[in-house]
TIDOSE-724160 format. One record per residue (C-alpha): x, y, z. Coordinates in steps of 0.02 Angstrom, whole numbers, plus 50000, padded with zeros to 5 digits. Layout:
<rs>
east X; north Y; up Z
...
</rs>
This chain:
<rs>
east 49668; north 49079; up 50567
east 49483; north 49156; up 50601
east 49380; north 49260; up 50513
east 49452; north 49432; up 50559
east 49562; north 49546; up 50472
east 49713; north 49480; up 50575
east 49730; north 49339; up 50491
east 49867; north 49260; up 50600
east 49993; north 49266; up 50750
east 50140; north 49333; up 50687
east 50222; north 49256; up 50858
east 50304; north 49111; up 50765
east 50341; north 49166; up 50604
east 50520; north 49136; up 50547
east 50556; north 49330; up 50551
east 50529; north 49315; up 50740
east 50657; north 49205; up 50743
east 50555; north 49049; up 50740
east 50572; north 48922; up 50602
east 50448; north 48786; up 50702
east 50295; north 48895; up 50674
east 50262; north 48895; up 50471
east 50113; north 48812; up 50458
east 50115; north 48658; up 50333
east 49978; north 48593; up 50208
east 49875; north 48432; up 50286
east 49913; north 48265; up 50225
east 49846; north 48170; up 50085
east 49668; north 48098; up 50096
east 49708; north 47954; up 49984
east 49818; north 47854; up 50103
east 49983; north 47899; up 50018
east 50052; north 47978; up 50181
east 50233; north 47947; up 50254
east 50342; north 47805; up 50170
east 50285; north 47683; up 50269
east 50096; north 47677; up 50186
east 50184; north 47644; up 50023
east 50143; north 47493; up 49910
east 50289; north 47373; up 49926
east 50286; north 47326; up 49750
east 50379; north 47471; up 49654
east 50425; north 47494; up 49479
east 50579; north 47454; up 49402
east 50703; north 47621; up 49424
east 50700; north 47724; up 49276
east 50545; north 47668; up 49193
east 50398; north 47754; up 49265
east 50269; north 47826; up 49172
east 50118; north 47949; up 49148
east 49959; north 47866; up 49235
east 49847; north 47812; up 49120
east 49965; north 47828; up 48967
east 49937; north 47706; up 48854
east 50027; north 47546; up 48843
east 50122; north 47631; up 48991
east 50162; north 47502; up 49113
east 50301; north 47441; up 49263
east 50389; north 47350; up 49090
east 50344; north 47496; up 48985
east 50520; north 47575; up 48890
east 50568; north 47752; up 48954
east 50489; north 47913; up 48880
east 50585; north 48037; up 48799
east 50731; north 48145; up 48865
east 50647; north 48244; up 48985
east 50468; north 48239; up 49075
east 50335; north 48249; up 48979
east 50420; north 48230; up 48803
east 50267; north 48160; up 48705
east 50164; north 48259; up 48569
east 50101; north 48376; up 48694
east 50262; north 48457; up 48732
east 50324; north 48501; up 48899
east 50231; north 48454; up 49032
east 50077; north 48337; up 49067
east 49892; north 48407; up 49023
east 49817; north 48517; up 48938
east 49703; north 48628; up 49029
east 49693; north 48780; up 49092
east 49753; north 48760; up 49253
east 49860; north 48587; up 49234
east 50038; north 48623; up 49247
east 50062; north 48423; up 49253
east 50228; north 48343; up 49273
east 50320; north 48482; up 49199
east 50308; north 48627; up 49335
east 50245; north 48687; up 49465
east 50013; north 48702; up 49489
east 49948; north 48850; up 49488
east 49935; north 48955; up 49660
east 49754; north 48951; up 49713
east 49658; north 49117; up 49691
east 49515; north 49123; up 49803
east 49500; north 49324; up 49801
east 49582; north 49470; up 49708
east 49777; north 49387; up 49714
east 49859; north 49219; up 49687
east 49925; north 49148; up 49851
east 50094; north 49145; up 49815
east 50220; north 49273; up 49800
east 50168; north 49438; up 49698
east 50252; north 49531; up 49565
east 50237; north 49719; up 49554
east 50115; north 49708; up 49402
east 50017; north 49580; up 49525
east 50007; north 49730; up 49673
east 49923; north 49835; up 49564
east 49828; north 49733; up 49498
east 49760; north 49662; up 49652
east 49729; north 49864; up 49700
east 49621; north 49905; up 49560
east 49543; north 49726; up 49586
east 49478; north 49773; up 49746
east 49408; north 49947; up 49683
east 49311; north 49830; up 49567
east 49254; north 49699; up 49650
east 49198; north 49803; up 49803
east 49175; north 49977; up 49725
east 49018; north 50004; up 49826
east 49096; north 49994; up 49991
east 49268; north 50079; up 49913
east 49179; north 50227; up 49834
east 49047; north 50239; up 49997
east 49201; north 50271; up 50114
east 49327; north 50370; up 49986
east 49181; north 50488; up 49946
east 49112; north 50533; up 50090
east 49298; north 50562; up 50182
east 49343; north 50666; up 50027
east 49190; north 50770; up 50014
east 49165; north 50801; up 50210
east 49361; north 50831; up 50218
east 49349; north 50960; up 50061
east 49223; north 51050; up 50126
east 49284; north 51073; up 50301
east 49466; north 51137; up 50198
east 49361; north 51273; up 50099
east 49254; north 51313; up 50262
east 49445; north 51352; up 50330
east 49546; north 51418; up 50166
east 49383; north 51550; up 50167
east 49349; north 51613; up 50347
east 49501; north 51536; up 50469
east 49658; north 51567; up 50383
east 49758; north 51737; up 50352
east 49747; north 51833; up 50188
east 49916; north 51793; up 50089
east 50039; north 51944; up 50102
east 50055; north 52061; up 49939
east 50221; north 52036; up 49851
east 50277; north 52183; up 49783
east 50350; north 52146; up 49600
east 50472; north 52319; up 49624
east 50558; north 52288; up 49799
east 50733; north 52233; up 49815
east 50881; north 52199; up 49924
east 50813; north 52158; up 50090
east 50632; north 52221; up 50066
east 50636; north 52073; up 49929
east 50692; north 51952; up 50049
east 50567; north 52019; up 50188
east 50421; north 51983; up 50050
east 50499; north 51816; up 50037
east 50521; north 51778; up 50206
east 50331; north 51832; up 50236
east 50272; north 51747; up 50112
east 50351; north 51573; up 50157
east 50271; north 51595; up 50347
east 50103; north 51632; up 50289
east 50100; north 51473; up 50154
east 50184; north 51370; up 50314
east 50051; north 51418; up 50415
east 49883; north 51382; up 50281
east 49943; north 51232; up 50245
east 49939; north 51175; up 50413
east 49749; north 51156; up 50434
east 49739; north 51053; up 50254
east 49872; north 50930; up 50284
east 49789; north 50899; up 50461
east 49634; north 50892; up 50389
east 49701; north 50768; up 50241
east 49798; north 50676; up 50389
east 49650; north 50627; up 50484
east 49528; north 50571; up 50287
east 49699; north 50465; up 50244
east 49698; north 50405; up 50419
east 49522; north 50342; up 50405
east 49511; north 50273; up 50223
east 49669; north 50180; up 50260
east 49584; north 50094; up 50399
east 49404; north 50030; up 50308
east 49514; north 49999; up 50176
east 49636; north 49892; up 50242
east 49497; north 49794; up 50313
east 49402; north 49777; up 50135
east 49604; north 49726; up 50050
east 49603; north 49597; up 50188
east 49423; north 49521; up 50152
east 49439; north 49542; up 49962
east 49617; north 49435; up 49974
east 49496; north 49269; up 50018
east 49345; north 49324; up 49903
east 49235; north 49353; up 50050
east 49113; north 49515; up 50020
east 49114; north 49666; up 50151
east 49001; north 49812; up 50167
east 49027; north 49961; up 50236
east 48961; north 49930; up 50401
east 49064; north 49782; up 50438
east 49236; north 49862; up 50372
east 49199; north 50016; up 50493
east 49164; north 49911; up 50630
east 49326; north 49799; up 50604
east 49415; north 49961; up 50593
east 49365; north 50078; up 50729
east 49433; north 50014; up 50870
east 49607; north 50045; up 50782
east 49572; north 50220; up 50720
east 49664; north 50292; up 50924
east 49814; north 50186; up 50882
east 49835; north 50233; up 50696
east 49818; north 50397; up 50730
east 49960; north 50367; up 50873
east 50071; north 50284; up 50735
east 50063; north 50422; up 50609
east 50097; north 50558; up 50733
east 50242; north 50457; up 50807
east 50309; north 50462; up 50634
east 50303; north 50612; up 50565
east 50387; north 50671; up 50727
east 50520; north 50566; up 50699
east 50531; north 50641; up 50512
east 50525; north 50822; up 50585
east 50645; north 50771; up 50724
east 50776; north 50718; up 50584
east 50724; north 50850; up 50465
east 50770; north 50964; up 50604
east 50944; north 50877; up 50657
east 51000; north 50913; up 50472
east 50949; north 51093; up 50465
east 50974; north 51157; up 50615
east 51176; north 51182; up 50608
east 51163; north 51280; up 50461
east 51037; north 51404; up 50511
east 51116; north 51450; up 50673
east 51291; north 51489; up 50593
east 51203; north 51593; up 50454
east 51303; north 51687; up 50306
east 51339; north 51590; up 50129
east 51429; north 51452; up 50241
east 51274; north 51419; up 50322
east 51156; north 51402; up 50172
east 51272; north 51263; up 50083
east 51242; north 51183; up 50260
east 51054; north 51204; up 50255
east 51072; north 51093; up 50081
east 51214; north 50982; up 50132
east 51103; north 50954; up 50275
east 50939; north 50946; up 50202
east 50994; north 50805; up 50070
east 51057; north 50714; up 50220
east 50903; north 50714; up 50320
east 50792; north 50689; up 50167
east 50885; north 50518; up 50127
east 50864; north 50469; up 50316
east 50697; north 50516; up 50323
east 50648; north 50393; up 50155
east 50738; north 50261; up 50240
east 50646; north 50274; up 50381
east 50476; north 50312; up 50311
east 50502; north 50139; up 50193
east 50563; north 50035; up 50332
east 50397; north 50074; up 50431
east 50299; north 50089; up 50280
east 50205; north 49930; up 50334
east 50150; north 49961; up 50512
east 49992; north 50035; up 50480
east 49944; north 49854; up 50398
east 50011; north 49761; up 50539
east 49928; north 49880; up 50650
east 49735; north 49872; up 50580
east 49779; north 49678; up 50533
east 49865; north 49623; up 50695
east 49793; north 49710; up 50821
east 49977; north 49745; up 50896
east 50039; north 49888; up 50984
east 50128; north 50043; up 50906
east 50275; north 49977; up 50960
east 50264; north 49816; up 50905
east 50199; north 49867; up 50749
east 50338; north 49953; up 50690
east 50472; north 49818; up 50746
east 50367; north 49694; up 50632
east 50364; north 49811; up 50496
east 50552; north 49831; up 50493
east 50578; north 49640; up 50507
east 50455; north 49624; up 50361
east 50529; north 49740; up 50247
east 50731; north 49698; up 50309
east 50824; north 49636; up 50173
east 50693; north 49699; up 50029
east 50711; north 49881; up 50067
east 50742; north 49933; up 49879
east 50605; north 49820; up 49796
east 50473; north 49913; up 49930
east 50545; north 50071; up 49889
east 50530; north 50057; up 49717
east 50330; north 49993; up 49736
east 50295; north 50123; up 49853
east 50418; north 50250; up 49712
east 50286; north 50174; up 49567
east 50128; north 50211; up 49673
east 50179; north 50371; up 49726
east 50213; north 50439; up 49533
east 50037; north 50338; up 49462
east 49943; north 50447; up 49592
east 50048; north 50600; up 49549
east 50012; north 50578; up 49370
east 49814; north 50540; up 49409
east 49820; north 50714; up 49498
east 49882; north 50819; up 49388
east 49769; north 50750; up 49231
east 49626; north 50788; up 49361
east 49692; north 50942; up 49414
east 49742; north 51016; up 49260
east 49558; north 51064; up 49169
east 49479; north 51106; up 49346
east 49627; north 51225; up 49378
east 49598; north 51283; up 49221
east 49410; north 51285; up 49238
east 49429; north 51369; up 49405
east 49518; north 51506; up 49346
east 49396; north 51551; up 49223
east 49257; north 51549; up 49337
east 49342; north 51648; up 49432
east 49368; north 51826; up 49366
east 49420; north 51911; up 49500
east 49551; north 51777; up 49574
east 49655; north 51777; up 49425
east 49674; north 51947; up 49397
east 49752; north 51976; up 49578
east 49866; north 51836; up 49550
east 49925; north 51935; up 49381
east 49928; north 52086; up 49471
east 49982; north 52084; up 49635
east 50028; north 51898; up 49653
east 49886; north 51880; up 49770
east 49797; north 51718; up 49799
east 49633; north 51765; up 49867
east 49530; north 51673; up 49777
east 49326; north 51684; up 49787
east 49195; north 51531; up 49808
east 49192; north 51479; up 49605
east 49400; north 51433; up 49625
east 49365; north 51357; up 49790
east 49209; north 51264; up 49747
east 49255; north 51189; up 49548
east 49456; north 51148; up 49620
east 49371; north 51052; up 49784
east 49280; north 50947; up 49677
east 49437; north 50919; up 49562
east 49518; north 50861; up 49730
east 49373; north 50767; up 49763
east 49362; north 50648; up 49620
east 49571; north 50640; up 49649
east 49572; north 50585; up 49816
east 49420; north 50456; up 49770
east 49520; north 50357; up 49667
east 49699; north 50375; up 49737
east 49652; north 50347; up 49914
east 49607; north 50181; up 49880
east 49769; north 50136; up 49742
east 49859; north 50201; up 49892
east 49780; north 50104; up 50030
east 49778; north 49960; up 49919
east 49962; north 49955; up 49866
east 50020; north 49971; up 50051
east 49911; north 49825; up 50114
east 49959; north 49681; up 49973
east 50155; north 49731; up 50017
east 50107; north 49691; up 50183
east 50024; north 49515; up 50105
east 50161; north 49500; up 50011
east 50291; north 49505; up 50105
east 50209; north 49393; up 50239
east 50181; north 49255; up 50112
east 50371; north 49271; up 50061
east 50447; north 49261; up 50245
east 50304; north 49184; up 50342
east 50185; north 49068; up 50245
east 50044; north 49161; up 50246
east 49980; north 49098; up 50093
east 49969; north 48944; up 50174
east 49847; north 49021; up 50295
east 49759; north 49112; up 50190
east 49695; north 48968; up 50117
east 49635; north 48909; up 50264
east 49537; north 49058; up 50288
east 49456; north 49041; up 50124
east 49415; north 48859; up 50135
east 49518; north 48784; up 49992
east 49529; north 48593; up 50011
east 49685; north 48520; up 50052
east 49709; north 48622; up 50205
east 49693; north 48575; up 50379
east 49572; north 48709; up 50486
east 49674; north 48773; up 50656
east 49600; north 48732; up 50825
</rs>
């Protein structure tokens, strides 16, 4: 364990195949080591006691059915962090989670932790990626891209479908800029980020400066990894409509959708089974390659419980964009005299600077706080799925410097 984001080898974790490698807590410091360091005078079996109880002795009588059946109920102790005879301590909590396995509640959490704890560094990188990133998409909406064909509310029969047809080229084609654009801000927020997650997770603070630095040298390979996916995605996407549109006619359509159900099931499969590379990526330092195989050992055999975290995350941010959306659409529009009235005309879209300006900074303030939920969510998954098949937890503590835990070579 060091000091970097990449916490540890994965090389001889037990989803590698390796059950030697899990790293173990040190040994007592009070002498009470192996069996051989123990006292050879022992208590008679079945009477031991609380220590310090008292009148609780070697001769003492038993206790009541059950540990820690005296007036204080179950369990020895009674403060806030003594779970005494009766169950298990308390994981440690050096940063933003508990080092132990999380719950779903305990992802999110740990998410909106971080955008607290570190919100300087968080809104410093989320900001400036949205803003630049918005303004370069209105810089292209306004002077790059094609004005949107005219639909004409009176054709029909195949002038209809011609209006269609054009009309579902030309949206293809805008949108291609933006989602590049928003490929390469998600691309770099996901980086930084993942490096502040990975500090925040042992309470250490990071600024800006360091996170960017940490992530940099990863930004080439990340960007390698998210086009090598979403080729795979098109590549299936493809497979699955393909057959239909080359036989045409009503038989072909019911293909397209037979087809396009198929491919869309594959393609969440996929995209959840490699949801975790990026992580092991920036956190690792492994290869593309590599990264993906760990991600797919990683999230084997919990496929539905990621889906469903990723399936939560993905409708919170949904539901924080629309709430956003909604009044600067709405504000947008108003500004905007001339923009509506083509759209309730002509069905035009060409809207002027007031709709571009008020809706960028509605996307703005959206991306600045889902970016991060995002980012967030994907790296504690990563964390926690470590912790439940490798024993990170056990060097995560190390990391942080809780006592108790032997420091690696």
């Amino acid at each position: 364990m060091n000091d970097t984001p990449g916490w540890a080898s994965p090389g001889s974790a037990p989803s590698d195949g390796q059950e030697a490698g899990v790293p173990r807590p040190s040994e007592p410091v009070d002498g009470s080591g192996p069996a051989g360091n123990w006292s050879p005078t022992q208590p008679p079996a079945g009477q031991w006691s609380a220590p310090g109880a008292p009148g609780a002795g070697p001769s003492a009588p038993p206790a009541a059915p059950g540990w820690g059946g005296g007036p204080q109920g179950p369990g020895w102790g009674s403060g806030p962090h003594s779970a005494g005879w009766g169950g298990p301590p308390a994981a440690a909590k050096p940063g933003v989670i508990p080092l132990r396995p999380l719950g779903v509640g305990e992802i999110l959490d740990g998410a909106v932790s971080t955008m607290r704890a570190h919100w300087r560094t968080v809104l410093g990188i989320t900001l400036t990626v949205a803003v630049i990133a918005q303004i370069a998409t209105i810089l292209v909406q306004r002077y790059l891209l094609p004005v949107p064909a005219a639909i004409d509310p009176n054709a029909t029969g195949s002038e209809e479908l011609r209006q269609a047809a054009e009309s579902a080229r030309s949206a293809l084609i805008s949108s291609v800029p933006s989602l590049f654009i928003t490929l390469i801000a998600t691309l770099i927020t996901t980086s930084v980020l993942t490096v502040v997650i990975s500090r925040s997770v042992l309470g250490r603070p990071v600024t800006l400066s360091d996170a960017w630095t940490e992530a940099r040298p990863r930004l080439a390979q990340l960007l390698g990894l998210t086009l090598l996916l979403t080729l795979i995605g098109a590549a299936v996407m493809t497979v699955g409509l393909l057959p239909g549109m080359l036989i045409g006619s009503a038989a072909g359509a019911g293909l397209v959708v037979i087809g396009f159900l198929a491919a869309s099931v594959v393609v969440i499969w996929l995209m959840v089974r490699f949801c975790l590379a990026s992580p092991a990526l920036m956190l690792e330092r492994q290869s593309i390659t590599t990264s993906m195989r760990r991600s797919a050992k990683l999230v084997s055999g919990a496929w539905w419980r990621t889906f469903g975290v990723l399936a939560l995350t993905w409708l919170l941010t949904l539901i924080v964009s629309v709430i956003i959306a909604i009044p600067f659409g709405v504000i947008a529009m108003t500004v905007d005299s001339g923009g509506i009235g083509s759209v309730l005309t002509d069905g035009s879209t060409n809207f002027g600077w007031p709709f571009l300006i008020v809706s960028g900074i509605g996307q703005v303030i959206t991306a600045t706080i889902t970016y991060p939920l995002s980012a967030g969510v994907m790296a504690l998954l990563y964390v926690d799925q470590r912790i439940r098949r490798e024993a990170l937890d056990l060097d995560l503590a190390r990391a942080a410097g809780l006592p108790g835990y032997n420091t690696r070579s």
